[in-house]
C-alpha positions as CSV (number, residue, x, y, z in Angstrom):
1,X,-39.4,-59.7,-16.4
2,X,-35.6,-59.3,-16.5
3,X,-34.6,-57.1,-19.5
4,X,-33.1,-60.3,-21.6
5,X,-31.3,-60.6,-25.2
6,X,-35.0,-60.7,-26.8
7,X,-35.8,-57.2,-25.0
8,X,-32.3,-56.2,-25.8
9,X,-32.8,-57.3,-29.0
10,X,-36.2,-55.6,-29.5
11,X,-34.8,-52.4,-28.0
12,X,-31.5,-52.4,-30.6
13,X,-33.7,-52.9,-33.6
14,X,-36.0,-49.8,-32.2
15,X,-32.7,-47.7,-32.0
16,X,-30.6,-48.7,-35.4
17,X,-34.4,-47.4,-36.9
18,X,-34.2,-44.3,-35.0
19,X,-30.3,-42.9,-34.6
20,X,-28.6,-44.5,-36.9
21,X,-26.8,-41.6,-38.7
22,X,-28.0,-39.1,-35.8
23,X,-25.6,-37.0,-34.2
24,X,-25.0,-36.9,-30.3
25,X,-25.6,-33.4,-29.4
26,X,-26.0,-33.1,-25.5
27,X,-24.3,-35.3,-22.7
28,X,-25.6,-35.7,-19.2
29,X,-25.0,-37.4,-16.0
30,X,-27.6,-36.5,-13.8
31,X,-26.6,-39.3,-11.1
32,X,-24.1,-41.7,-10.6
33,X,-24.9,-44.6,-12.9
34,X,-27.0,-42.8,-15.7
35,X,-25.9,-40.9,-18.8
36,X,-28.6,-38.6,-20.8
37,X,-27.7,-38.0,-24.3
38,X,-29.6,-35.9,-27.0
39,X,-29.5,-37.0,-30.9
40,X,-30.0,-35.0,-33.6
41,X,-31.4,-36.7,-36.4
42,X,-31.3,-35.5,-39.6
43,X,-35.0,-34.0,-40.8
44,X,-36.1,-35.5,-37.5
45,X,-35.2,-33.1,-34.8
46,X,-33.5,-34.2,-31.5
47,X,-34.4,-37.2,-29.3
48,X,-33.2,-38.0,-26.1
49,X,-31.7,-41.5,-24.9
50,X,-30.7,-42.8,-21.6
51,X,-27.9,-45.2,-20.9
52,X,-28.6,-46.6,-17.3
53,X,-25.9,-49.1,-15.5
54,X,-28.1,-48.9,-12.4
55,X,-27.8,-52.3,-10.8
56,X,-31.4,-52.8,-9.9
57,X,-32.8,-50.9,-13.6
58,X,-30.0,-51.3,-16.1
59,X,-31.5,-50.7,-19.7
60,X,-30.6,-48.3,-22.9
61,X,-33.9,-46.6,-24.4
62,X,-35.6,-43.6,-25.7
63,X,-37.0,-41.0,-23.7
64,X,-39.6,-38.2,-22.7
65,X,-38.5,-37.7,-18.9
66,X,-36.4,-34.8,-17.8
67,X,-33.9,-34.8,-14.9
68,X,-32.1,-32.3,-12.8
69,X,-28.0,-32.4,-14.1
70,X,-25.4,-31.1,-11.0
71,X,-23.9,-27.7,-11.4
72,X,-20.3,-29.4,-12.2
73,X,-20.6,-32.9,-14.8
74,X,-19.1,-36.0,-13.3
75,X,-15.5,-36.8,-15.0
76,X,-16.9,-39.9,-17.0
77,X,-19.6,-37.3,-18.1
78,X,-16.8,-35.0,-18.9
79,X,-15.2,-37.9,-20.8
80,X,-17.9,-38.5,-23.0
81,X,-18.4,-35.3,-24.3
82,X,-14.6,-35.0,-24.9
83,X,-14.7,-38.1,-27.1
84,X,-17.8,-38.6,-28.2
85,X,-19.9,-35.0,-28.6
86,X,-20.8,-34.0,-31.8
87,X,-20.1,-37.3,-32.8
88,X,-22.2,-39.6,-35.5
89,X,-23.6,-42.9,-34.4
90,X,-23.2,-45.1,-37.4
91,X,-24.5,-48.3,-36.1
92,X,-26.1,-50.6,-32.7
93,X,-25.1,-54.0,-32.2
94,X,-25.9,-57.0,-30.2
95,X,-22.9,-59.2,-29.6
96,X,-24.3,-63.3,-30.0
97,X,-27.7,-62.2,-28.4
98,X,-26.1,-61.6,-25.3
99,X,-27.3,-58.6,-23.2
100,X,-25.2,-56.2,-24.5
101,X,-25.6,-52.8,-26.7
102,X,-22.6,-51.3,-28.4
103,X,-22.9,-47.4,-30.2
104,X,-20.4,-47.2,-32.7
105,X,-19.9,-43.6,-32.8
106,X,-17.8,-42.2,-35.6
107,X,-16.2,-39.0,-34.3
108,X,-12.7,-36.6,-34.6
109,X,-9.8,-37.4,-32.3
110,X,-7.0,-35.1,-30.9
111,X,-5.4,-35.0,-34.3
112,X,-8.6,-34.4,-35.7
113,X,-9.1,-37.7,-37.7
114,X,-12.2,-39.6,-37.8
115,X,-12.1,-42.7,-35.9
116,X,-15.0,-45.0,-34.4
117,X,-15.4,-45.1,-30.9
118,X,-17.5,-47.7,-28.8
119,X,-19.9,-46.6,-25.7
120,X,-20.9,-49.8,-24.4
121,X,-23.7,-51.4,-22.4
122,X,-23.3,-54.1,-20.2
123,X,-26.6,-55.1,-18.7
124,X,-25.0,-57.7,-15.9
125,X,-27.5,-56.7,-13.2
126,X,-25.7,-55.4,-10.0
127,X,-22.1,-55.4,-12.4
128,X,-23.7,-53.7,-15.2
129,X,-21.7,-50.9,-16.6
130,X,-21.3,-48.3,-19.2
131,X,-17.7,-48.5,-20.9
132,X,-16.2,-46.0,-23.4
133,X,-13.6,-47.5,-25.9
134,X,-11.1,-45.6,-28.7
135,X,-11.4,-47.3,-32.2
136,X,-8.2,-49.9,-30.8
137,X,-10.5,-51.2,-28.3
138,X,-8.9,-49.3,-25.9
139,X,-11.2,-48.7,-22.1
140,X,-11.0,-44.3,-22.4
141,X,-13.2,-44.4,-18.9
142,X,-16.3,-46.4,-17.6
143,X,-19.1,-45.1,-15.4
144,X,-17.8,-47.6,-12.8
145,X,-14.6,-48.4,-12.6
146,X,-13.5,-52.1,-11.8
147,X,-10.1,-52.5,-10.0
148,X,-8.2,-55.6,-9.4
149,X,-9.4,-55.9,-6.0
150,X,-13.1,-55.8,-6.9
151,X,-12.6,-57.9,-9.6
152,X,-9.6,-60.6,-10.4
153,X,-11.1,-62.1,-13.4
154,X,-11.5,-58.7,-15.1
155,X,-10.4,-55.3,-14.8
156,X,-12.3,-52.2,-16.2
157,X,-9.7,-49.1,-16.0
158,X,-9.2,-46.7,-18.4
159,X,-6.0,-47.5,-20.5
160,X,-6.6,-51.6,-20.3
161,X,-8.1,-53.3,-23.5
162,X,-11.7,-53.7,-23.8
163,X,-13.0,-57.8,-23.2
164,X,-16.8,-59.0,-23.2
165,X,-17.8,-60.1,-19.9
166,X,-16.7,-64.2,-19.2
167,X,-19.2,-66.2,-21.6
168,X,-21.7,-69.1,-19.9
169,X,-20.8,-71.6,-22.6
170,X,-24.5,-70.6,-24.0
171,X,-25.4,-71.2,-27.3
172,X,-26.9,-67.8,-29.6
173,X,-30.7,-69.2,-29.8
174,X,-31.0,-67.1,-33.1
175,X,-28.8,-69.9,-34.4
176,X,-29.9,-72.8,-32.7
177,X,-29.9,-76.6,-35.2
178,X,-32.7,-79.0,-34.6
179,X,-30.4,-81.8,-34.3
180,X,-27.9,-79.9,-31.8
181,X,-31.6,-78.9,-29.9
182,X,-32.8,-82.1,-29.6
183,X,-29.2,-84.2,-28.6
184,X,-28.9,-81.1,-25.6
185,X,-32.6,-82.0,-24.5
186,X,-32.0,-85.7,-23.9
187,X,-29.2,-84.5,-22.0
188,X,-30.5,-82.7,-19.3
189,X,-30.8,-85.2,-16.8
190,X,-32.8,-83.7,-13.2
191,X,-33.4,-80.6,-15.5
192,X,-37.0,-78.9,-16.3
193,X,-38.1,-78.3,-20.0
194,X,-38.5,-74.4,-18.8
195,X,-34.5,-74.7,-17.0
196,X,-33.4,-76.1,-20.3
197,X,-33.9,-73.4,-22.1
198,X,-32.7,-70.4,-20.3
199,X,-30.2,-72.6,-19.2
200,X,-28.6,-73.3,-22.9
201,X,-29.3,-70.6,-24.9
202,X,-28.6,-67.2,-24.4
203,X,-30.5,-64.1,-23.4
204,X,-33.5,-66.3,-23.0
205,X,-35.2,-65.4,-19.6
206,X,-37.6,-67.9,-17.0
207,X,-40.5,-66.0,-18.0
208,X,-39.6,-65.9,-22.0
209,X,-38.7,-70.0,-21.4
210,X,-42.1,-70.7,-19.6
211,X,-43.8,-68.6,-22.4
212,X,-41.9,-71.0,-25.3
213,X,-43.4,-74.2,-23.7
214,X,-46.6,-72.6,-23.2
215,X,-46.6,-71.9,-27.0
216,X,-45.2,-75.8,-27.5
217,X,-48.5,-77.0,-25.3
218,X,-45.9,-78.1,-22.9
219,X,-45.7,-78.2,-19.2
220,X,-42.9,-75.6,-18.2
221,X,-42.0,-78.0,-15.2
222,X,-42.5,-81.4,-17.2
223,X,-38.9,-83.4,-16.8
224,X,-36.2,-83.3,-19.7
225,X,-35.3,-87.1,-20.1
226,X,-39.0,-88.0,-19.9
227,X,-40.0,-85.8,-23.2
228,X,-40.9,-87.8,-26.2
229,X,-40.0,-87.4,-29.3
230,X,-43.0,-85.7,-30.7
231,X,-42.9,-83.2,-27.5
232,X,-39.6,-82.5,-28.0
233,X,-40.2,-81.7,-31.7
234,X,-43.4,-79.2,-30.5
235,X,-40.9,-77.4,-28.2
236,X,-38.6,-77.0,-31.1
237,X,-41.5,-75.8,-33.5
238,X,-42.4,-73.3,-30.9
239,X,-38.7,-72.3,-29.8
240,X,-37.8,-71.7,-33.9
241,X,-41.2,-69.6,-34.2
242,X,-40.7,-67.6,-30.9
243,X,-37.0,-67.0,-32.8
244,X,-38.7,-65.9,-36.5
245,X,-41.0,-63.5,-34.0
246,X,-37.7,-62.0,-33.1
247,X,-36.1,-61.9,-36.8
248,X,-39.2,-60.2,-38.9
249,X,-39.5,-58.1,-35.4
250,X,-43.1,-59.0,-34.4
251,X,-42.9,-57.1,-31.0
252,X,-46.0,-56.4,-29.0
253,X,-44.8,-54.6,-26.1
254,X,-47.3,-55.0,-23.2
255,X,-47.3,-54.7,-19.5
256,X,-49.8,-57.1,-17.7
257,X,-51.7,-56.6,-14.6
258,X,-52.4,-59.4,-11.7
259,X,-56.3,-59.6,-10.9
260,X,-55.5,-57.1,-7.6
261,X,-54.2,-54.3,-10.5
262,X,-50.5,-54.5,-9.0
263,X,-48.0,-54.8,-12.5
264,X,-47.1,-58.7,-13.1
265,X,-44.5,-58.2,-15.9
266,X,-43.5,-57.0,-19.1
267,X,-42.6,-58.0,-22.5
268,X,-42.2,-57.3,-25.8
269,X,-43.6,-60.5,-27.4
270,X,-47.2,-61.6,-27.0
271,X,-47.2,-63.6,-24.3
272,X,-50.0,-66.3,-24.5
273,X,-49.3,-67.8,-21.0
274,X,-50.4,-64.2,-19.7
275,X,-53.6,-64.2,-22.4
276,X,-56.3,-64.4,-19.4
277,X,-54.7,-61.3,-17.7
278,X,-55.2,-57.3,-18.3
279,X,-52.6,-56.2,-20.6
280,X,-51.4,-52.3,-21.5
281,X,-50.6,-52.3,-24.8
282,X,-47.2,-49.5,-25.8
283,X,-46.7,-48.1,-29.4
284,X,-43.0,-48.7,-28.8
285,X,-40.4,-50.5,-26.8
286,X,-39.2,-47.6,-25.2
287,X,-42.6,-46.5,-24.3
288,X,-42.9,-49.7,-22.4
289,X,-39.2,-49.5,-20.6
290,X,-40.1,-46.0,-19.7
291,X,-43.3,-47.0,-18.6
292,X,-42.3,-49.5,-16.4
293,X,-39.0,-48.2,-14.7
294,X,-39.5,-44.4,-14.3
295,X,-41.6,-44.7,-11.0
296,X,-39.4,-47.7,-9.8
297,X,-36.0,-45.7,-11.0
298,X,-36.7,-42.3,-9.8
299,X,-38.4,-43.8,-6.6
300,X,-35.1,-45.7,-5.9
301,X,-32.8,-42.2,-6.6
302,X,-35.3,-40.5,-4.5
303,X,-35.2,-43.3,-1.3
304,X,-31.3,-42.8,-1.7
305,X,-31.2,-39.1,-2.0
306,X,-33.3,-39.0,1.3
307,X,-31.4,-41.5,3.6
308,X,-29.6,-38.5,5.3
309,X,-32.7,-36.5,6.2
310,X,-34.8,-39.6,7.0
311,X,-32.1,-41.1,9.4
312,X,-31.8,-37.6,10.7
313,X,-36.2,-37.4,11.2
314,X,-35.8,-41.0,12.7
315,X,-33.5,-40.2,15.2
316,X,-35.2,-37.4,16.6
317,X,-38.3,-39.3,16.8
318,X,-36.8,-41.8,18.8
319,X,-35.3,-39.3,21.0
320,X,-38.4,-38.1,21.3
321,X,-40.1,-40.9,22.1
322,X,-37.5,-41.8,24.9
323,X,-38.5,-38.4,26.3
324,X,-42.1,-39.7,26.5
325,X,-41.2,-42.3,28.4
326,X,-39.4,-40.7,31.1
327,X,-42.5,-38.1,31.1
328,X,-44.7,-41.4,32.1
329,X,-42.3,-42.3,34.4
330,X,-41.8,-39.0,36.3
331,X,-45.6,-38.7,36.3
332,X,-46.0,-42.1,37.8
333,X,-43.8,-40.7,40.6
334,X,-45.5,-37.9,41.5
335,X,-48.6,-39.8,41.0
336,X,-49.0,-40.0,45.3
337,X,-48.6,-35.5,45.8
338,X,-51.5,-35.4,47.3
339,X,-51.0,-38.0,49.8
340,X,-48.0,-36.6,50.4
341,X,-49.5,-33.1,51.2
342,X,-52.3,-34.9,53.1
343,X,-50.0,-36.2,56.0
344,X,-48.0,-32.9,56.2
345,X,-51.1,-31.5,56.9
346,X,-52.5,-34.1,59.4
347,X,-49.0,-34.0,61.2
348,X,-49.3,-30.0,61.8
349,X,-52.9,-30.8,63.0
350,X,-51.6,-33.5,65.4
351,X,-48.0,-32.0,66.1
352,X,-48.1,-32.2,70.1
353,X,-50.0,-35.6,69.4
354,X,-46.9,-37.6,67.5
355,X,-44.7,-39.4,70.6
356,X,-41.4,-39.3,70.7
357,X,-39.3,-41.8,69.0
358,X,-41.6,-43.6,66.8
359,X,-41.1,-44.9,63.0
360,X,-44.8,-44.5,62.9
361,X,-48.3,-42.2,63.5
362,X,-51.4,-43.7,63.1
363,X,-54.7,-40.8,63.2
364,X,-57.9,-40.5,61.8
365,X,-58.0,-38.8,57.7
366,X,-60.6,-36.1,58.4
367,X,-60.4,-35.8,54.6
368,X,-62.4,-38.5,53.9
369,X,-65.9,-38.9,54.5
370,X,-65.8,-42.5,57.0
371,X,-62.9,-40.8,58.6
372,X,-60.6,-44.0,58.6
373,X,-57.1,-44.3,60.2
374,X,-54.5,-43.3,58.4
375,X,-50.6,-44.4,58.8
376,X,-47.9,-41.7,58.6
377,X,-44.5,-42.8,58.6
378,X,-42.1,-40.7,60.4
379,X,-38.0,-40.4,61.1
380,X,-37.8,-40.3,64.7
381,X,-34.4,-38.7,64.1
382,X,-36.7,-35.5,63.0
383,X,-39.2,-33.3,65.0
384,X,-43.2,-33.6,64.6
385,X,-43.1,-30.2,62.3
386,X,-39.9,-31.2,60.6
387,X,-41.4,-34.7,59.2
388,X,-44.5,-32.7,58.6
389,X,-42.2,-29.7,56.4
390,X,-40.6,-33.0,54.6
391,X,-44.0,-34.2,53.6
392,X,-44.4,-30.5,52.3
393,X,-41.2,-30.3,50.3
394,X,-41.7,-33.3,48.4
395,X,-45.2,-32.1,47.6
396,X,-44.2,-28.8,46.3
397,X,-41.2,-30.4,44.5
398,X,-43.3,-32.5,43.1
399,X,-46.0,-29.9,42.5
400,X,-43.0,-27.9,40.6
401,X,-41.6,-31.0,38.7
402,X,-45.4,-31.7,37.4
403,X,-46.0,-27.9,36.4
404,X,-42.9,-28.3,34.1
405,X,-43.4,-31.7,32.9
406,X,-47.0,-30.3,31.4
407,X,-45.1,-27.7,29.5
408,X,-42.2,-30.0,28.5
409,X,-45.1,-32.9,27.5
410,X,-46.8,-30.4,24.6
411,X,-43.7,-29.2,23.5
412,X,-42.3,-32.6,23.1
413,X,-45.8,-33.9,21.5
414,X,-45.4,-31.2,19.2
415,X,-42.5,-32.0,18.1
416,X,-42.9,-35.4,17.5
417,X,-46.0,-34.7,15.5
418,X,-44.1,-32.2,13.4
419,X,-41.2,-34.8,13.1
420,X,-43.8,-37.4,11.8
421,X,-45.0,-35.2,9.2
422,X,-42.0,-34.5,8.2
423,X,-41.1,-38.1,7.9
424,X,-44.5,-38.6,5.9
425,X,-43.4,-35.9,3.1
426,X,-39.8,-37.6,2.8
427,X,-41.7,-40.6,2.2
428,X,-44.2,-39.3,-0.2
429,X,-41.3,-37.1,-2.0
430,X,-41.3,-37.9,-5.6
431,X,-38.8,-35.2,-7.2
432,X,-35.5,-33.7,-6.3
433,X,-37.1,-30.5,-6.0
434,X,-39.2,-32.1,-2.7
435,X,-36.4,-32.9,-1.2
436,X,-35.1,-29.4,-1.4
437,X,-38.2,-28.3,-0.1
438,X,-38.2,-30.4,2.8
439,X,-34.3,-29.7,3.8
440,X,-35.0,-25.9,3.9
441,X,-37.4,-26.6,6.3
442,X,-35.8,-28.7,8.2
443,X,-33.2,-25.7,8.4
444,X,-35.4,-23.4,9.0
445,X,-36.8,-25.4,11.9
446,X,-33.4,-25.7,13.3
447,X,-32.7,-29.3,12.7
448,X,-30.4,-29.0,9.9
449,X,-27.5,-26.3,9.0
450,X,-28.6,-24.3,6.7
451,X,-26.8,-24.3,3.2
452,X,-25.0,-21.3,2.0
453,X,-25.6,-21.0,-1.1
454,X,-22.4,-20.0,-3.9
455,X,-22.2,-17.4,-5.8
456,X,-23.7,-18.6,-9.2
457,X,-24.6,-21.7,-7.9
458,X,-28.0,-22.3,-9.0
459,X,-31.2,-22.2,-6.9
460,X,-32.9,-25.5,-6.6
461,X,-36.0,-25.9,-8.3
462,X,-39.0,-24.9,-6.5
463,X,-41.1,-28.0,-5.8
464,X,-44.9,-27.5,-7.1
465,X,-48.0,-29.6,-5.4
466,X,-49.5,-32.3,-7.2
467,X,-52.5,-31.8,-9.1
468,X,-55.3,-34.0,-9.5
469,X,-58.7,-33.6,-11.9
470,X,-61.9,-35.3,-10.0
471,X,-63.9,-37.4,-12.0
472,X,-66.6,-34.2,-11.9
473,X,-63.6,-32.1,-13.3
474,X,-62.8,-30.3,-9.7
475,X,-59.5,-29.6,-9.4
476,X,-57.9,-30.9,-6.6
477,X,-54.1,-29.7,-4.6
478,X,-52.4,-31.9,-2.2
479,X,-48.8,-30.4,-1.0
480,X,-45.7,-32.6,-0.7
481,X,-44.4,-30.8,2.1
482,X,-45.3,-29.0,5.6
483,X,-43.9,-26.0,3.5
484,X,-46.2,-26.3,0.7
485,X,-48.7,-27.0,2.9
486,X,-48.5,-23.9,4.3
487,X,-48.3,-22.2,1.0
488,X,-51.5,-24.2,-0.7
489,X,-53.6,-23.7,2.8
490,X,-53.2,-20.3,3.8
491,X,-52.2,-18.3,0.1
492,X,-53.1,-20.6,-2.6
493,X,-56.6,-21.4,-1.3
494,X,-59.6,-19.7,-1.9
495,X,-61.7,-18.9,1.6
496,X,-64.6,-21.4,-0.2
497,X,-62.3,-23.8,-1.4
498,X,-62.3,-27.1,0.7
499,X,-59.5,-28.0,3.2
500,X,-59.0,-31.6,3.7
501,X,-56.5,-33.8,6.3
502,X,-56.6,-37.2,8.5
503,X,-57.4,-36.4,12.1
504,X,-55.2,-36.3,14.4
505,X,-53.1,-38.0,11.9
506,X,-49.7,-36.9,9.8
507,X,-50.2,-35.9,6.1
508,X,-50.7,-33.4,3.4
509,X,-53.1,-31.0,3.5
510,X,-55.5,-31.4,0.2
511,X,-57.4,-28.1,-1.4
512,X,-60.4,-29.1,-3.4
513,X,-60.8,-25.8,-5.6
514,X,-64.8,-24.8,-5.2
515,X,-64.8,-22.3,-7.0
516,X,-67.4,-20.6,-4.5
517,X,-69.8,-24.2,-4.9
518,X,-71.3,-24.8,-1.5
519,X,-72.1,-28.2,-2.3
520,X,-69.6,-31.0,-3.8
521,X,-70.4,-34.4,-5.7
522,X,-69.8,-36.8,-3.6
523,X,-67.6,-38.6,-6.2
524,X,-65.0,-35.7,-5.7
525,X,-65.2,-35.7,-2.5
526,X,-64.7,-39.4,-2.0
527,X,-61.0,-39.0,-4.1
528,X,-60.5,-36.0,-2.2
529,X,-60.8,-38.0,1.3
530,X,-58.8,-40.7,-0.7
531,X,-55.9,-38.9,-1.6
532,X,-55.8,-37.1,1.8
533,X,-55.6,-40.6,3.4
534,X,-52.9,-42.4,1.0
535,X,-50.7,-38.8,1.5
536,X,-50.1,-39.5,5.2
537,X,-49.3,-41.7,7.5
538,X,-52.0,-44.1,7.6
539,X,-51.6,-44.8,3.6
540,X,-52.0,-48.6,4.7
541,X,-54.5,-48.8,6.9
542,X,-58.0,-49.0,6.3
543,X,-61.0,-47.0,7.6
544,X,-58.9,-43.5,7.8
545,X,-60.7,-40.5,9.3
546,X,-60.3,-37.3,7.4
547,X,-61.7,-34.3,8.9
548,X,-63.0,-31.2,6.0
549,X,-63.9,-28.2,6.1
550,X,-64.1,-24.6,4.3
551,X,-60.7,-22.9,3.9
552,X,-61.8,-19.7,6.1
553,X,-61.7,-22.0,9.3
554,X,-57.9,-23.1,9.1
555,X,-55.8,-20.9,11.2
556,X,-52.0,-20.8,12.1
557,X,-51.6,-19.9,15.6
558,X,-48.5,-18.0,16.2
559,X,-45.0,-19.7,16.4
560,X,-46.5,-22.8,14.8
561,X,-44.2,-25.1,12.9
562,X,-44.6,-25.5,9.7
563,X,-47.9,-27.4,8.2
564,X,-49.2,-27.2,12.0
565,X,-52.7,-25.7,11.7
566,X,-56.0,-25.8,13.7
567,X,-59.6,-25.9,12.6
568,X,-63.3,-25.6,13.7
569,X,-66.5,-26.6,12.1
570,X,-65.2,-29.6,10.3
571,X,-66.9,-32.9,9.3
572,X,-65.6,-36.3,9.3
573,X,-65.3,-39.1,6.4
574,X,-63.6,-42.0,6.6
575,X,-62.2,-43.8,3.8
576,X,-60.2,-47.0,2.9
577,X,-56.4,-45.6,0.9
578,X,-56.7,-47.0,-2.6
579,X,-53.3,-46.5,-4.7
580,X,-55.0,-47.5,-8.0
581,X,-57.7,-45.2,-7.4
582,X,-54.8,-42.4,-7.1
583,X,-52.7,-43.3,-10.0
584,X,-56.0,-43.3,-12.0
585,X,-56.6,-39.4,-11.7
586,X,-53.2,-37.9,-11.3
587,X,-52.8,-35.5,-14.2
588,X,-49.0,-33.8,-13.7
């Protein structure tokens, strides 16, 4: 569901009831297009509250979540907290339902008099933005800045006066007449009941308009000019209610589930069109908005974060891969040495037998058991023991080419293997601190500079593996990078504890901590198996083979890269990767 002017609505009643009067404490701009702010509240303590102008997650809402800020604050960062810190929010409004929050933030100016400042929240999808205004309605700075050339219709600059973004000619449903509703229905020639009414009245969503004629006993796709008069007065009945609902606040933030599991939607009314479906029910509205867009947010920051390394890891891999192919190719070519050596050998044997002259020498192959004839093509510009030597050049060169290619064939498969893991953890990355983790090895490997670090520049974060509780309360350890794998494999892990991995397949290795038990439920071991599987590289496939065995038969051989490890004694289990089932125990 699109975060509309009911959810903004719900969201701006759940904030007037908690930071009105509160005073900003802390401003952050951990990325681009997000602002973190902590609020003191009077006999409440703090509470923190993100502003995002993301273009795929726009939204304004309380929060638990923590992020990593840069060493030096953004300048619209340092704006804010010039303006705006230490300041007193004094009230939250919705302008005419639309989706759009505005803080009025009573603070001290230059001179030092109070004056009322605006931070405001345009939620306009990929042209939402956050906008900072002095008490004259004055633009101080916005999060993104909107020039003439990006956009002729309205400019967003510091110095130039605020304006709301250009209306739709919607009418504010909060204020919507019977009359005025039902002369606009028998209007809407071509149009559906459901297009109707996000169509005419603001901050109304599809979803929200679907659930309205649900409510009505309507058909969301029933024709506008063909609605009687008694329909048309059930649509109205159940448009005003869905309106009261929004007035005494009778929010039931939910999200709800398709039969597979996979999230549907959210919402923050009860939604009766959804009443056959699994719902999750939140205590607040910004439960459910942090609920539902952390993953999806932080996934997105994460994927964009990455894109340097992974097209880095992608074109290695495809430079290895060419070199694979040439490998084939050069072994296809050599693929007739032995022949080759063959005739030099039959020529010696026959070298006062070869006439003078001739392109080619027919003789019987004592190498093979029938003795058949054999044809040997010769230069006649050379001698009998100079065709033969020619014969026994290109076998040895061959012979050398071949000996090298074997060497150059493991190294490059080794590579490529490592590359591929490597690839996997980028993908599987869910923190900054992973991504860290994974540059320094790349580094390290020799595939990236490595990064001086400044002088009192702070060291990254060190990037911890995830931790899972079986449903027999084992605990189980799955790193997030060849790094860490190293680390929970050959230091971490107990010699009893249980090593898991796909076979002959890139992933992360997975500890199941023993705790000296020689035998394992086979509950935990099946979510073992299934996180080792949906941690590599065959996440979507089905029927994965992961090997297992004790943690005293992993070695490192020497000069190994990273995460690259060898094992004996191991069993087999395969196992079909099941997301849900992984989301269902993670614990940190």
């Amino acid at each position: 569901m699109a975060l509309d002017g009911i959810t903004t609505s719900a969201i701006v009643s759940e904030l007037k009831a908690t930071l009105l009067g509160g005073r900003i404490d802390k401003i952050h701009q951990p990325v681009a297009d997000e602002i973190r702010m902590t609020v003191r509240i009077p006999g409440s303590g703090a509470r923190k509250l993100i502003l995002s102008a993301n273009s795929a997650h726009p939204r304004m809402h309380l929060t638990e979540s923590t992020r990593e800020n840069p060493m030096t604050a953004p300048l619209f960062c340092m704006v804010m907290r010039k303006h705006i810190a230490g300041g007193k929010i004094i009230d939250i409004l919705q302008p005419d339902f639309e989706r759009i929050i505005i803080l009025k933030i009573e603070s001290a100016n230059e001179m030092g008099d109070i004056t009322t400042k605006s931070l405001i929240l345009e939620i306009m999808g990929k042209h939402s933005n956050l906008i900072l205004t002095d008490e004259n309605g004055k633009i101080l700075d916005s999060i993104k800045r909107v020039t003439h050339e990006k956009s002729s219709v309205r400019e967003v600059l510091p110095g130039k006066e605020y304006v709301f973004p250009p209306s739709q000619d919607k009418k504010n449903p909060l204020e919507a007449a019977e009359e005025a509703f039902h002369r606009a229905l028998h209007l809407q020639e071509g149009r559906r009941l459901q297009e109707f009414l996000y169509q005419t009245y603001t901050g109304i969503s599809p979803v929200m308009a679907g659930e309205i004629c649900t409510r009505a006993g309507l058909d969301a796709s029933d024709a506008c000019h063909q609605t009687t008069d008694a329909a048309a007065q059930k649509l109205f009945s159940a448009f005003l209610q869905t309106m009261e609902d929004i007035r005494t606040e009778q929010y039931l933030p939910a999200v709800y589930y398709q039969e597979n599991g996979r999230i549907l939607d959210f919402a923050v009314l009860e939604m009766t069109q959804f009443a056959s479906l699994q719902k999750k029910e939140y205590p607040t509205i910004s439960a459910l908005l942090e609920g539902f867009y952390h993953e999806r947010d932080n996934a997105a920051h994460i994927r964009q974060k990455a894109q340097d390394m992974r097209k880095l890891v992608m074109n290695h891999i495809e430079r290895c891969v060419k070199k694979k192919e040439i490998h084939l190719k050069t072994r296809r070519e050599t693929k007739g040495m032995e022949l080759w050596k063959k005739k030099g050998e039959l020529l010696t044997a026959n070298i006062y037998a070869v006439p003078q002259g001739v392109t080619t020498f027919r003789t019987i192959d004592y190498y093979e058991e029938a003795l058949p004839e054999i044809e040997i093509a010769i230069d006649p510009a050379k001698t009998p023991a100079e065709n033969a030597q020619k014969y026994f050049a290109k076998y040895n060169k061959a012979k050398r080419t071949l000996a090298a290619l074997e060497t150059q064939e493991k190294q490059n498969e080794e590579e490529l293997t490592y590359l591929e893991s490597v690839l996997n953890a980028i993908e599987n990355a869910r923190e900054d601190a992973d991504l860290s983790e994974i540059r320094t090895e790349l580094a390290e490997s020799g595939f990236l500079r490595r990064q001086v670090q400044k002088k009192g520049q702070q060291k990254p974060r060190k990037s911890k593996p995830l931790r899972y509780i079986s449903s027999d309360g084992y605990e189980i350890l799955v790193g997030k990078s060849n790094l860490q794998n190293d680390e929970l494999t050959l230091r971490t892990a107990d010699p009893t504890d249980l090593w898991l991995h796909t076979k002959d397949i890139p992933g992360s290795h997975v500890i199941i901590r023993t705790g000296g038990k020689a035998e394992l439920p086979e509950a935990t071991m099946e979510e073992a198996a299934n996180l080792a599987a949906f941690f590599s590289k065959a996440k979507n496939s089905s029927m994965v083979p992961v090997d297992y065995t004790q943690r005293k038969n992993v070695k490192k051989p020497n000069g190994a890269k990273p995460g690259m490890v060898i094992y004996l004694t191991n069993k087999t289990i395969y196992i079909h990767p099941d997301e849900e089932r992984v989301n269902q125990m993670r614990t940190e």
